[in-house]
C-alpha positions as CSV (number, residue, x, y, z in Angstrom):
1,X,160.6,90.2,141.9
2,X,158.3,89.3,139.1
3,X,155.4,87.3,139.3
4,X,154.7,84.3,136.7
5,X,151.8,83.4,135.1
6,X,150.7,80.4,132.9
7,X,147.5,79.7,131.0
8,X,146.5,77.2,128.6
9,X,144.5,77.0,125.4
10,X,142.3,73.9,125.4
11,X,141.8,74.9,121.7
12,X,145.2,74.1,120.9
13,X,146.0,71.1,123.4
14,X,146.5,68.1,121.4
15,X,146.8,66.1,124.1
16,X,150.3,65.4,124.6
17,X,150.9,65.0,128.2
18,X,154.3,67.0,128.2
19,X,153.8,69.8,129.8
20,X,152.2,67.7,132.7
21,X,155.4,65.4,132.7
22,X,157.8,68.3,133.2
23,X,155.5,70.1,136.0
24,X,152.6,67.8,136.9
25,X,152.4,70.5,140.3
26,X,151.2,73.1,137.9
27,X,149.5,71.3,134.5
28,X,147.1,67.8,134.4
29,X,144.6,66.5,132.0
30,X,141.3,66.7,132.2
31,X,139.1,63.2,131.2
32,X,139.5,64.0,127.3
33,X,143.5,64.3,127.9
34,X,143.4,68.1,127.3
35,X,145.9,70.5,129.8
36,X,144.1,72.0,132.9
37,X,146.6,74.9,134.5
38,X,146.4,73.3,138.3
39,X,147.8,77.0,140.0
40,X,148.4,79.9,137.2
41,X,150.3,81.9,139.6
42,X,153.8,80.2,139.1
43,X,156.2,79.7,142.3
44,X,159.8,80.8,141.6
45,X,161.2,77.5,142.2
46,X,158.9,76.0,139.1
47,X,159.4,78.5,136.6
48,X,162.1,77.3,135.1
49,X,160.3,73.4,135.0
50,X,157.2,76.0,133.6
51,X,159.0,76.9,130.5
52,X,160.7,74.0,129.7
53,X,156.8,72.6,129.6
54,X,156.1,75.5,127.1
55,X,159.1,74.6,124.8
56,X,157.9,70.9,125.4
57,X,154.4,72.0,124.2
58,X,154.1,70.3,120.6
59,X,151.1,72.4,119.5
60,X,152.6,75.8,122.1
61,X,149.4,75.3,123.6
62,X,151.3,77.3,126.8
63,X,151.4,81.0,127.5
64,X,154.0,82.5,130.1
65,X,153.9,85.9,131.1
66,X,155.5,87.9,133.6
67,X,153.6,90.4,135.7
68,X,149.6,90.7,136.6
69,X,147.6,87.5,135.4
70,X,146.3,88.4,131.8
71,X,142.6,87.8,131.8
């Protein structure tokens, strides 16, 4: 089995807060409201919830990969 990753670019966040609603056990907001990545090392029971937060993701602030963590 694969492993999951997710990052986030703070550069593209626009605040909305969906990505946090659809898997607050992996994404938050830090205190300007921009997405933090709480574990980038997705469990296999969230990944589906993980990408439904990157479709969510008005400005696809949300990368996915599958395989070794991309630095």
């Amino acid at each position: 089995m694969t492993a999951v990753w997710v990052s986030a670019d703070q550069e593209r966040c626009i605040s909305g807060g969906r990505c946090m609603a659809a898997t607050s056990e992996v994404f938050d907001q830090d205190e300007d409201g921009l997405v933090v990545v709480l574990t980038p090392q997705v469990a296999p029971e969230l990944e589906d919830r993980v990408r439904k937060a990157a479709y969510l993701c008005p400005s696809r602030a949300i990368r996915i990969g599958d395989g070794p963590l991309e630095g």
